[in-house]
TORDRENZA-986830 format. One line per field, with one value per residue (C-alpha): residue number from 1; residue in one letter; z negated, x negated, y negated. Coordinates in nm, 2 decimals, decimal comma. Example, Ala and Ser with C-alpha at 12.3 -4.5 7.8 and 13.67 -1.06 7.14 Angstrom:
<pts>
num	[1; 2]
residuo	[A; S]
z	[-0,78; -0,71]
x	[-1,23; -1,37]
y	[0,45; 0,11]
</pts>
This chain:
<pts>
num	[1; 2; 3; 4; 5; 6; 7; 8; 9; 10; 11; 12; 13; 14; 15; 16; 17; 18; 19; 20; 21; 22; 23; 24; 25; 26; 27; 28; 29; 30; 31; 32; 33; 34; 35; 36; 37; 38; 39; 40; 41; 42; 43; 44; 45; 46; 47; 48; 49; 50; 51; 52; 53; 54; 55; 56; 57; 58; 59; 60; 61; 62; 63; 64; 65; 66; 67; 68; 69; 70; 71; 72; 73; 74; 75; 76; 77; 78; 79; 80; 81; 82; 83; 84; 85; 86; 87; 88; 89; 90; 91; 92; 93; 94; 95; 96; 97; 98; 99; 100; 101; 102; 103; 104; 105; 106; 107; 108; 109; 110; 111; 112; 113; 114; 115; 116; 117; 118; 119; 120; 121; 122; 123; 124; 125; 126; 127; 128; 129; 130; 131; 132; 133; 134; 135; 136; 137; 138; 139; 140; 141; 142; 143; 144; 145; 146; 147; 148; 149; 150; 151; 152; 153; 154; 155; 156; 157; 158; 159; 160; 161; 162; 163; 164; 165; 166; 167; 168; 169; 170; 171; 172; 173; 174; 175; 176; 177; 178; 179; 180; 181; 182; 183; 184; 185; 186; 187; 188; 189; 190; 191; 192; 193; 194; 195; 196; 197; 198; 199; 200; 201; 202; 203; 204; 205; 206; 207; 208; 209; 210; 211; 212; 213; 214; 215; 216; 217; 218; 219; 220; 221; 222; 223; 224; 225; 226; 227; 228; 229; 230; 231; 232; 233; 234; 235; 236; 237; 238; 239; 240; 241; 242; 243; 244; 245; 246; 247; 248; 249; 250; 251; 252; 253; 254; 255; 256; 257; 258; 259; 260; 261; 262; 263; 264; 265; 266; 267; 268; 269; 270; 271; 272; 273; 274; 275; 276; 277; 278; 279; 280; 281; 282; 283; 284; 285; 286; 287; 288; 289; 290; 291; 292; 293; 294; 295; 296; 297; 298; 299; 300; 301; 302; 303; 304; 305; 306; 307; 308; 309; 310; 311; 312; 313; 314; 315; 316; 317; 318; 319; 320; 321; 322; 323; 324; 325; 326; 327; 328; 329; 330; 331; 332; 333; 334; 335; 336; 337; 338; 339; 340; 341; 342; 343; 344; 345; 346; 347; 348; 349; 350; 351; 352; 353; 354; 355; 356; 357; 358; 359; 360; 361; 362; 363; 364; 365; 366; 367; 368; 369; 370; 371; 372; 373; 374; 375; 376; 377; 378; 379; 380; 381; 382; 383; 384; 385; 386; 387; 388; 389; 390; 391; 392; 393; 394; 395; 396; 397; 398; 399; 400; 401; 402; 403; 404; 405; 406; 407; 408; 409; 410; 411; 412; 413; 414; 415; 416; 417; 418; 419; 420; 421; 422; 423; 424; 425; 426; 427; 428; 429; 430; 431; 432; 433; 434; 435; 436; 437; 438; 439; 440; 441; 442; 443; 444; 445; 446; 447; 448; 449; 450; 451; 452; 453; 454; 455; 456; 457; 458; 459; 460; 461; 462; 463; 464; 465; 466; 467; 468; 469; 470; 471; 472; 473; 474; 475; 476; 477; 478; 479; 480; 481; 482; 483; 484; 485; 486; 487; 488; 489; 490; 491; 492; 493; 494; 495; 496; 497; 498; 499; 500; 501; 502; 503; 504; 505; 506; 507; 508; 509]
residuo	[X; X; X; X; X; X; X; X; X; X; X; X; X; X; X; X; X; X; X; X; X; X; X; X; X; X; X; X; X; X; X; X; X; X; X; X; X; X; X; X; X; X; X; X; X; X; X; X; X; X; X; X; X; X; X; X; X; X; X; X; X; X; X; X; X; X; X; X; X; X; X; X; X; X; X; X; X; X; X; X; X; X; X; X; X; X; X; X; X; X; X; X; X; X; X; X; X; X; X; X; X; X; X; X; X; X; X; X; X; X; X; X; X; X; X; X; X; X; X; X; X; X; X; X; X; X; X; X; X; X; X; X; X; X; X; X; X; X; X; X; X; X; X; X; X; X; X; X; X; X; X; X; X; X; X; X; X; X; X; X; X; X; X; X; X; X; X; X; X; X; X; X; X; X; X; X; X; X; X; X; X; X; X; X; X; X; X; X; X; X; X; X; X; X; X; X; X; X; X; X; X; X; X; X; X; X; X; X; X; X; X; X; X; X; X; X; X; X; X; X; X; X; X; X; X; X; X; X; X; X; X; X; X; X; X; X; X; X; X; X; X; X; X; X; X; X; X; X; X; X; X; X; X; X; X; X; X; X; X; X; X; X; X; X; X; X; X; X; X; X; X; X; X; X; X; X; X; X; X; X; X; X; X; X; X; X; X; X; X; X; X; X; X; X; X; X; X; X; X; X; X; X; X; X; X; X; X; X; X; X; X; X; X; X; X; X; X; X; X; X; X; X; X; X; X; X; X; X; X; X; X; X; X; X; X; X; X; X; X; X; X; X; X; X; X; X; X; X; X; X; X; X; X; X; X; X; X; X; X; X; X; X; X; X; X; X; X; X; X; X; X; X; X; X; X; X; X; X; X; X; X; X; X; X; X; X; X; X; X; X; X; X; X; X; X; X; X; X; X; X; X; X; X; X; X; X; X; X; X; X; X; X; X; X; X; X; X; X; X; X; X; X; X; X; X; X; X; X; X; X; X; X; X; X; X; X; X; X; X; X; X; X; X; X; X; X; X; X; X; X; X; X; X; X; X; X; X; X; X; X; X; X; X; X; X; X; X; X; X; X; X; X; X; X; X; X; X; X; X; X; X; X; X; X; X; X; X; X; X; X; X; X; X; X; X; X; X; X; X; X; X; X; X; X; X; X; X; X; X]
z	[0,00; 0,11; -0,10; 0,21; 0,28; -0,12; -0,30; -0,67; -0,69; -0,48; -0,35; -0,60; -0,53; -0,45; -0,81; -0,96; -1,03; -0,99; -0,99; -1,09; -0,77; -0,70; -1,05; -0,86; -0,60; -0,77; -1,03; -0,75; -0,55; -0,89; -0,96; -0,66; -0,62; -0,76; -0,85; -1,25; -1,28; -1,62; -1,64; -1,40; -1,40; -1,28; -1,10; -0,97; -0,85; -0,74; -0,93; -0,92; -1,05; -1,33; -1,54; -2,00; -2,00; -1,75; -1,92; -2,29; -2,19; -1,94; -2,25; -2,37; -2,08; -2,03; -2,41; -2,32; -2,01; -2,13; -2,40; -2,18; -1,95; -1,67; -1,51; -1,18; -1,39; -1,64; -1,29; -1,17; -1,52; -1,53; -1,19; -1,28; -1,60; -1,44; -1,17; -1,49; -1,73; -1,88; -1,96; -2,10; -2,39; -2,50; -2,51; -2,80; -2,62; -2,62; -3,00; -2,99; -2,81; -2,99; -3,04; -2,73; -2,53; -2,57; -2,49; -2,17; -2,06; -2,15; -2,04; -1,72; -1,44; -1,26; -1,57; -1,45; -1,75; -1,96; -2,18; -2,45; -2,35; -2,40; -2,73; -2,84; -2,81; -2,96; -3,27; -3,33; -3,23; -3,48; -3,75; -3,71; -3,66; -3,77; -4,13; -4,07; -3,94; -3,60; -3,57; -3,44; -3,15; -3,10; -3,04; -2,82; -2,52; -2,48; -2,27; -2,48; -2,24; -1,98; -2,24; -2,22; -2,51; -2,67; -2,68; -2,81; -3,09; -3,15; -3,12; -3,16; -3,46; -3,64; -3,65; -3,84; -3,63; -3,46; -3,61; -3,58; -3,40; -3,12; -3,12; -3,04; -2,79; -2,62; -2,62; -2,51; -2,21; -2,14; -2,11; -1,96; -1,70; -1,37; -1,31; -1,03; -1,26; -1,56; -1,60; -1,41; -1,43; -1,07; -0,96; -0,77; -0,44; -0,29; 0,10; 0,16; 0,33; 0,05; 0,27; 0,33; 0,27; 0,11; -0,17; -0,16; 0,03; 0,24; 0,44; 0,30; 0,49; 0,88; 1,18; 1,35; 0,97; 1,06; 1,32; 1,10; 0,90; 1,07; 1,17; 1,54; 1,65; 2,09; 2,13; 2,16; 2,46; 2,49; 2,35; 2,08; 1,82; 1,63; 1,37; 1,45; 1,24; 1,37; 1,37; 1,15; 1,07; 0,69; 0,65; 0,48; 0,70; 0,71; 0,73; 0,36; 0,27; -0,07; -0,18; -0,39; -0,72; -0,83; -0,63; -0,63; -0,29; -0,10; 0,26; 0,48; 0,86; 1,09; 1,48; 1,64; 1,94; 2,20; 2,56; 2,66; 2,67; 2,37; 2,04; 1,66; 1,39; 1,03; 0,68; 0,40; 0,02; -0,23; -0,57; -0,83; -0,95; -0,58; -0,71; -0,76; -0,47; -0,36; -0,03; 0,01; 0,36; 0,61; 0,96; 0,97; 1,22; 1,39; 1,73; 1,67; 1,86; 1,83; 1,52; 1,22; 0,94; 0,64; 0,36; 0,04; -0,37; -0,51; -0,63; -0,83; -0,61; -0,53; -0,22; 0,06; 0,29; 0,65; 0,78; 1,13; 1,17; 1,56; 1,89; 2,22; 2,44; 2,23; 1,87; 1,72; 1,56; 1,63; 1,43; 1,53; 1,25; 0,87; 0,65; 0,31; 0,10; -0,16; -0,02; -0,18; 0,17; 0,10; 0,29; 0,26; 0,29; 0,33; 0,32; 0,34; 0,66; 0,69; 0,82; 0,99; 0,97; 1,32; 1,62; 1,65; 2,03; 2,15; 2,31; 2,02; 1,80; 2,00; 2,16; 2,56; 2,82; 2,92; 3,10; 3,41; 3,67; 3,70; 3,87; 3,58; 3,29; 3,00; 3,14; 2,91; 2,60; 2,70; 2,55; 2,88; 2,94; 3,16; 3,47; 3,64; 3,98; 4,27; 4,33; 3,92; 3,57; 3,49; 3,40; 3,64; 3,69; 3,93; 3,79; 3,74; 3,70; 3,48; 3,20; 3,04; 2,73; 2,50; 2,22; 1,93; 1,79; 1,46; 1,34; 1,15; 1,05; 1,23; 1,31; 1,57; 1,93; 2,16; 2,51; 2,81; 3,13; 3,44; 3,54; 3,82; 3,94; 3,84; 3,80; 3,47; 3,33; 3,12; 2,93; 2,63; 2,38; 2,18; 1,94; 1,84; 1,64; 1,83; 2,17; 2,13; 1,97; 2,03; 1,86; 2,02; 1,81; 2,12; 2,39; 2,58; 2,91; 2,93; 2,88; 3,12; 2,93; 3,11; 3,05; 2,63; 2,47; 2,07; 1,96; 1,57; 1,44; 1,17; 1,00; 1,18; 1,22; 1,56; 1,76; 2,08; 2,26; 2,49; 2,73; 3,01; 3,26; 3,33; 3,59; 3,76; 3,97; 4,25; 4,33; 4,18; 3,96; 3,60; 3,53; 3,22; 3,15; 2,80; 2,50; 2,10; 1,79; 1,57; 1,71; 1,60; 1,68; 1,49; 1,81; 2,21; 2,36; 2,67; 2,98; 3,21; 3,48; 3,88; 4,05; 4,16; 4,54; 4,66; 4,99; 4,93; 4,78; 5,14; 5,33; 5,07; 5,09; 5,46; 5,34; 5,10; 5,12; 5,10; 4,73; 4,62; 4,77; 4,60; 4,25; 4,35; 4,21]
x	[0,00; -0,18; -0,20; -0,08; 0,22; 0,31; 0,17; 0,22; 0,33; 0,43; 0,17; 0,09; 0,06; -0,28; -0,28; -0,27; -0,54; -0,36; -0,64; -0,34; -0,36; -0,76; -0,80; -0,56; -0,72; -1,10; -0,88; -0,80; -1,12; -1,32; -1,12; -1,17; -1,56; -1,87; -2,08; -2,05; -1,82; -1,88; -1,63; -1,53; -1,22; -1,21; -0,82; -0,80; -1,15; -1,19; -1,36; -1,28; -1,48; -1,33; -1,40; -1,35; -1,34; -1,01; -0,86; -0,91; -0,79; -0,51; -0,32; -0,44; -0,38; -0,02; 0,07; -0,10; 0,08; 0,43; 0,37; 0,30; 0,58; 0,32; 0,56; 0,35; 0,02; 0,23; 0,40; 0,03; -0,08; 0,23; 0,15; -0,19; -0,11; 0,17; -0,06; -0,33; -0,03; -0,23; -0,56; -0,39; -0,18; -0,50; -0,68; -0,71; -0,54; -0,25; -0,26; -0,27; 0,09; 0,39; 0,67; 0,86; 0,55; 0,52; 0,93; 0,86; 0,59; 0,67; 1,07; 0,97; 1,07; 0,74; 0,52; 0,42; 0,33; 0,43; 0,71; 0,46; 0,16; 0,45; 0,58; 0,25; 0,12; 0,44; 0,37; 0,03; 0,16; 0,42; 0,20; -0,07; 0,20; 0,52; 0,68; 0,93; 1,19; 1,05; 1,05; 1,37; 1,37; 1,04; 1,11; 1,39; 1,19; 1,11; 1,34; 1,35; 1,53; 1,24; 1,02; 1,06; 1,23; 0,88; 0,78; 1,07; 1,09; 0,70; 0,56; 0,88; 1,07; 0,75; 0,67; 0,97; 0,98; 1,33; 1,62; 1,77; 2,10; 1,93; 1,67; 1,98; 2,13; 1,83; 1,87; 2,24; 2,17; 1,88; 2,07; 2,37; 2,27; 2,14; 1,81; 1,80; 2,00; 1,79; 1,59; 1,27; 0,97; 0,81; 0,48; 0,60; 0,37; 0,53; 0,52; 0,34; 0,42; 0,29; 0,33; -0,03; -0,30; -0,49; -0,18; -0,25; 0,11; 0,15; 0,41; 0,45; 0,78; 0,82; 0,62; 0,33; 0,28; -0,04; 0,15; 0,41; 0,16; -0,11; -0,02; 0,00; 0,35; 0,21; 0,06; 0,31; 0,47; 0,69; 0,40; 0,24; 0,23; 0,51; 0,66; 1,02; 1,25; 1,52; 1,86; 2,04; 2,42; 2,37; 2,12; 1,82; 1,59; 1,42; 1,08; 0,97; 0,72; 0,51; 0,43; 0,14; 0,35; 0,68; 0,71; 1,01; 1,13; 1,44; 1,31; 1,22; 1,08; 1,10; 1,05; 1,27; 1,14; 1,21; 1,05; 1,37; 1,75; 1,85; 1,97; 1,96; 2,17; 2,02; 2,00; 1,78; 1,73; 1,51; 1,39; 1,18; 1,15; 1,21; 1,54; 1,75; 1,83; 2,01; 2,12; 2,00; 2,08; 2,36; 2,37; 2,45; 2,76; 2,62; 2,39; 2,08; 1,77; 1,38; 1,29; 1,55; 1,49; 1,70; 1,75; 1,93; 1,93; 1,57; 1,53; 1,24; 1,10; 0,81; 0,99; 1,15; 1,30; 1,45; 1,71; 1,83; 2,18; 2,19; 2,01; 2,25; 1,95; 1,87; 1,87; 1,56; 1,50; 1,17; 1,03; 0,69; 0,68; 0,75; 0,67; 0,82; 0,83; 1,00; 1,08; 1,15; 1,32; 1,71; 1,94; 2,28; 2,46; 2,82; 2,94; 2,59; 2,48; 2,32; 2,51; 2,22; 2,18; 1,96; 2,01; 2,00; 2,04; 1,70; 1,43; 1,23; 1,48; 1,50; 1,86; 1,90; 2,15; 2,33; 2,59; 2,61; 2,43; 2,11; 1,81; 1,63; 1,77; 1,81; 1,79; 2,13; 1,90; 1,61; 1,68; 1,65; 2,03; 1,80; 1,71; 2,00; 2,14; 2,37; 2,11; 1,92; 1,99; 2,28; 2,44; 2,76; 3,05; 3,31; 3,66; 3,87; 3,60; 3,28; 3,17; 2,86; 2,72; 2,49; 2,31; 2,17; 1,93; 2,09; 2,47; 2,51; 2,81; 2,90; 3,14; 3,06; 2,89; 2,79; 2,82; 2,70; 2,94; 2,77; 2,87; 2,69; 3,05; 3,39; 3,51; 3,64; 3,67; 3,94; 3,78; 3,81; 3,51; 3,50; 3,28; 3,15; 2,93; 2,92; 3,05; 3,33; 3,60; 3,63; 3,79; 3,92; 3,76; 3,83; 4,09; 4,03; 4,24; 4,49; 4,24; 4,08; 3,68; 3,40; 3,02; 2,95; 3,15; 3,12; 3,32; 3,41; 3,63; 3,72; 3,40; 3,34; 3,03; 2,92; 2,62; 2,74; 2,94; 3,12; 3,26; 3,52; 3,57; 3,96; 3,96; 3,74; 3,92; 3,63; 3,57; 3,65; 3,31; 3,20; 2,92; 2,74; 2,41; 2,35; 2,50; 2,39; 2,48; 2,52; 2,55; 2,27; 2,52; 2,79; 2,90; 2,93; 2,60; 2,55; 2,63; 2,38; 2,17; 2,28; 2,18; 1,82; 1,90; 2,23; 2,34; 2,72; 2,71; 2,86; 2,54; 2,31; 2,51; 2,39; 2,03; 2,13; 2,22; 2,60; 2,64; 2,39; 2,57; 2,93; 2,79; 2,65; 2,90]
y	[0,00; -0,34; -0,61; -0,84; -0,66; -0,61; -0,91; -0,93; -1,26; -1,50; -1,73; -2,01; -2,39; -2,55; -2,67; -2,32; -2,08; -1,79; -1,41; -1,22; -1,07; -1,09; -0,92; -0,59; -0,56; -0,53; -0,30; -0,08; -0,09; -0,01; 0,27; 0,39; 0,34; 0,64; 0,33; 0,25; 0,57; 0,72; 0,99; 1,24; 1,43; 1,77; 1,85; 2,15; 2,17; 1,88; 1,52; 1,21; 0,94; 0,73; 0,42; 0,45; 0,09; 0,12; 0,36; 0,20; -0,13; -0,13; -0,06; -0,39; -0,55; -0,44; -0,56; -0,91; -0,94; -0,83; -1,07; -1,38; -1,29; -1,20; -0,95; -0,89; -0,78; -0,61; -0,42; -0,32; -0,21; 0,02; 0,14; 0,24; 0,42; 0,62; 0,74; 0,83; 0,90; 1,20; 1,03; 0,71; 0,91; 1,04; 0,71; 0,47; 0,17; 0,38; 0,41; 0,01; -0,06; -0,25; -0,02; -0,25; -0,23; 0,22; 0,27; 0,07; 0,27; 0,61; 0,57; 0,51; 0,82; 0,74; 0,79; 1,14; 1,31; 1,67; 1,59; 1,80; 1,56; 1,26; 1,41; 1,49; 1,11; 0,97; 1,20; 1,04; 0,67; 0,74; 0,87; 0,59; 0,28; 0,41; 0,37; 0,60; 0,33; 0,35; 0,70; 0,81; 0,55; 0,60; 0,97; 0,97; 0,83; 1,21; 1,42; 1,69; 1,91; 1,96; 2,09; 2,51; 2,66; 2,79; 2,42; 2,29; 2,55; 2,58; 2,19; 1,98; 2,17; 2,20; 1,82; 1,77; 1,44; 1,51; 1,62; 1,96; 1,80; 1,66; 1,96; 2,19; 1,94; 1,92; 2,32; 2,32; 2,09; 2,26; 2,58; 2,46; 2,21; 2,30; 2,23; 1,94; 1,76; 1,71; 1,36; 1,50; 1,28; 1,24; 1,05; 0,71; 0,63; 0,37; 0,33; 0,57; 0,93; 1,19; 1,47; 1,48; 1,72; 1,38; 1,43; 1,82; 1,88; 2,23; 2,45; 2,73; 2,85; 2,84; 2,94; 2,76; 2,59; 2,43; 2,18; 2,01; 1,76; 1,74; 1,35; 1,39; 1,31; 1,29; 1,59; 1,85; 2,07; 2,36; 2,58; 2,40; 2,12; 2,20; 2,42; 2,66; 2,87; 3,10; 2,94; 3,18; 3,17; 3,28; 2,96; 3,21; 3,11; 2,76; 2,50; 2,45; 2,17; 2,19; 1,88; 1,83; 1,76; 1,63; 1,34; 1,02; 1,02; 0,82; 0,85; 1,10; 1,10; 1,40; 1,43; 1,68; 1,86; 1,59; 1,67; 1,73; 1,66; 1,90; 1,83; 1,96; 1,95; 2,06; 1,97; 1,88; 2,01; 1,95; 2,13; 2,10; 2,45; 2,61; 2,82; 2,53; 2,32; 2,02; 1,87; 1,50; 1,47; 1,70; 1,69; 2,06; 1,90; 1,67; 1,61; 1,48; 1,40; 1,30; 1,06; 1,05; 0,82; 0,96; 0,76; 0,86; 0,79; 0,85; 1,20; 1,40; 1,72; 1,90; 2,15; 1,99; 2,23; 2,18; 2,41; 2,41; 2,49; 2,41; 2,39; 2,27; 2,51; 2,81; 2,96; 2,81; 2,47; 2,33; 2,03; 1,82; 1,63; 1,57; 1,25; 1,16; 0,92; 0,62; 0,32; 0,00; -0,14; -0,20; 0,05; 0,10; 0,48; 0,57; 0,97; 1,03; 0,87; 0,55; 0,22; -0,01; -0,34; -0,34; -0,26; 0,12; 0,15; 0,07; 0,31; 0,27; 0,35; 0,68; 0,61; 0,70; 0,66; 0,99; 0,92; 0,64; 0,51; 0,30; 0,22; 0,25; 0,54; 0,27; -0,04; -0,10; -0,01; -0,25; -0,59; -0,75; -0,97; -1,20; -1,01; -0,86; -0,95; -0,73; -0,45; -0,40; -0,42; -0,27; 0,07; 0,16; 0,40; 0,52; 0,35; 0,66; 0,93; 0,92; 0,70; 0,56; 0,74; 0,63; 0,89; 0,73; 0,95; 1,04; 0,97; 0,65; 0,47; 0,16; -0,11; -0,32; -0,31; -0,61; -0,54; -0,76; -0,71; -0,78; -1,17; -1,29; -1,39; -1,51; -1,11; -0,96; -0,61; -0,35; -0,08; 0,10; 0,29; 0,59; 0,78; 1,10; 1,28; 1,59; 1,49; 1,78; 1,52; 1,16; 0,85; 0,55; 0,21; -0,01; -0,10; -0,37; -0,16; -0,47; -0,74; -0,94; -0,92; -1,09; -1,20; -1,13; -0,88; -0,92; -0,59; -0,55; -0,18; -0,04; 0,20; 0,51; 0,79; 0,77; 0,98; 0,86; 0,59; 0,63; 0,31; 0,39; 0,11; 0,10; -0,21; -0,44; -0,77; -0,74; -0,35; -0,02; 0,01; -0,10; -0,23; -0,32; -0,49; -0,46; -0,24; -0,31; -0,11; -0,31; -0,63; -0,86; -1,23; -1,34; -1,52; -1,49; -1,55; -1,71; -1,57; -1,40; -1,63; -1,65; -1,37; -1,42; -1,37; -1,56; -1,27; -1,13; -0,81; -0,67; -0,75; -0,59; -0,28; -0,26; -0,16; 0,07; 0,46; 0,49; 0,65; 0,36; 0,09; 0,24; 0,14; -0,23; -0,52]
</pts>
């Protein structure tokens, strides 16, 4: 995460002198560095340089900064100790919090730490600080129910330091909730896709493993660079990703197999103990295509597993590419799918043309509402038979489009759209057949999930096709914009049909 695109704080007058963020950034870049290391810590074979002096005063720091309201420093200090959670309940800065300054640290999810490590701690903070008063408030900062049974009975009870009551409460939820919904604890990276060998992540479940994370997202054919699972009606089968720990998520990237027309449909769990699952995102009934950015409410997991429920070409799912992550980027979901605030209907965004006519496939998904004239720039059908289709490349929920009909002259149009999500059954959200529409269409409908969009041309006052120059989903203006330019060459459309093959020159305006 790059101090530029995150800063702490926001940029201070010339009058200030403001190292809040300087003194971050040489935090992070001395934690980071071998030279003046003088402690190593040995994770699962592997060492990592660290620094004593860190470790024994972020503590200090984070009580100083809470104290003179310094919430950005006091944010980076809480960042750092929940990444070194662990080390920092055994050092002696620890011991030093205020009771205020301790709940804040330890209550957060992100301070990824064993509730016996947590409980532990508070036992000594409480024994060095407490009076007794303290105690009980103190204690219930640990979530008792994700300690096992042995620890609960064998460490907790014996401390005397929480009450029987809430020992056995602790035990009854324990025993009585399902796993994925206890308070889990997860390590918080923010922006930034975890699903990395750098973060230790693996698939452990699927064929071709070795494809899915290995970052290249160009690469691939019908023969390599991704990993496939057999589409199976009872759902047992499926592409499982390990991550390195329990990680907070909300977001996750994946690249369907793309090098073609097809779609997928599939859906997404996640676990924390690999027996309990839960679905975060379902598109087990719905077409999607290439790149899907999935969004839902933050959740603690370490397995992430993809399941392909169906392919429009053959029985196996293929998947090119996996990323995951937390996002701090606002979003906003509805029955589970997301509704977008930008335009979704853009090559970039993966959406396509496929249905209509063109001399160029998505010259309606382009951006371009300059350069059209008679012979280019638009997307065309036959009034009476055929339609223009647009895919997005996953199913979002929307309510408005913005259309551009072509309006080089003093013609108008009648139409009507519809959506689907699985291009079996459609829903009328606009009839504009006994309209007169021209130039800028700004289109708003009641909330629906759409894949595609569909626009059927009913009537046009010059000729028997439709034509339309530009389609958005969402629309990005709350008003009409202006209406396209003159045509760049001034000839009548009959004499440019002369030079044209005869099916060409039926679809010219």
């Amino acid at each position: 995460m790059s101090s530029s695109s995150h800063p702490l704080r926001p940029r201070s007058s010339v009058s200030e002198i403001d190292h809040v963020q300087l003194l971050a950034e040489q935090l992070g870049s001395l934690l980071a560095g071998l030279q003046y290391s003088d402690v190593t810590f040995l994770v699962e074979h592997k060492r990592f340089p660290a620094h004593r002096v860190i470790l024994a005063n972020v503590c200090l720091v984070f009580a100083v900064a809470s104290l003179s309201s310094l919430s950005a420093l006091a944010a980076a200090c809480c960042s750092y100790m929940d990444r070194h959670a662990p080390d920092v309940l055994l050092s002696d800065g620890f011991m030093t919090l205020s009771k205020a300054a301790l709940l804040t640290v330890v209550r957060r999810d992100s301070f990824a730490a064993s509730e016996r490590e947590i409980f532990q701690a508070l036992a000594r903070w409480c024994r060095q600080n407490g009076d007794g008063t303290d105690t009980q408030e103190v204690m219930s900062a640990v979530r008792l129910p994700l300690m096992k049974l042995t620890e609960m009975l064998n460490v907790v009870r014996p401390s005397g330091l929480v009450s029987p009551d809430d020992l056995l409460d602790a035990i009854k939820t324990r025993s009585e909730s399902r796993d994925m919904d206890l308070n889990y604890r997860g390590m918080l990276v923010p922006e930034e896709n975890i699903a990395t060998m750098k973060y230790g992540a693996q698939v452990v479940k699927g064929e071709l493993k070795s494809a899915l994370l290995d970052g290249d997202t160009q690469n691939y054919d019908l023969d390599h660079g991704f990993s496939r699972h057999p589409i199976e009606e009872e759902g047992r089968a499926g592409i499982q990703v390990k991550l390195g720990q329990a990680f907070i998520i909300n977001h996750i990237r994946i690249l369907l197999w793309d090098r073609d027309s097809r779609s997928y449909s599939y859906y997404i769990e996640v676990s924390v103990d690999e027996l309990d699952w839960v679905r975060v995102v379902d598109h087990s009934k719905f077409l999607c295509r290439s790149w899907q950015n999935l969004y839902f409410s933050p959740r603690v997991c370490r397995y992430v597993r993809i399941v392909g429920t169906h392919n429009t070409v053959n029985k196996v799912f293929h998947l090119v590419a996996f990323e995951c992550m937390f996002t701090s980027r606002p979003f906003t979901l509805e029955k589970g799918l997301v509704v977008p605030s930008e335009n979704v209907a853009t090559v970039s965004a993966c959406a396509s043309v496929i249905e209509g006519v063109s001399r160029s496939r998505n010259a309606l998904l382009n951006g371009d509402t300059r350069s059209y004239d008679w012979d280019s720039g638009y997307t065309c059908h036959q009034l009476g038979s055929g339609n223009i289709v647009i895919q997005l490349a996953q199913p979002y929920i929307i309510s408005s489009l913005r259309l551009l009909l072509w309006d080089c002259d003093e013609r108008s149009y009648s139409y009507y759209i519809e959506v689907s999500t699985n291009q079996q059954q459609w829903t009328k959200v606009l009839d504009r057949t006994k309209v007169a529409c021209r130039s800028w269409q700004v289109l708003s409908f009641d909330k629906h999930a759409a894949a595609f969009v569909r626009i059927v041309g009913t009537h046009n006052t010059a000729n028997e096709v439709f034509h339309c120059v530009h389609f958005e989903c969402p629309t990005q203006l709350k008003a009409e914009g202006s209406p396209g330019p003159a045509p760049s060459h001034q000839t009548s459309p009959n004499s440019s049909r002369l030079d044209l093959h005869p099916i060409q020159a039926l679809f010219l305006p």
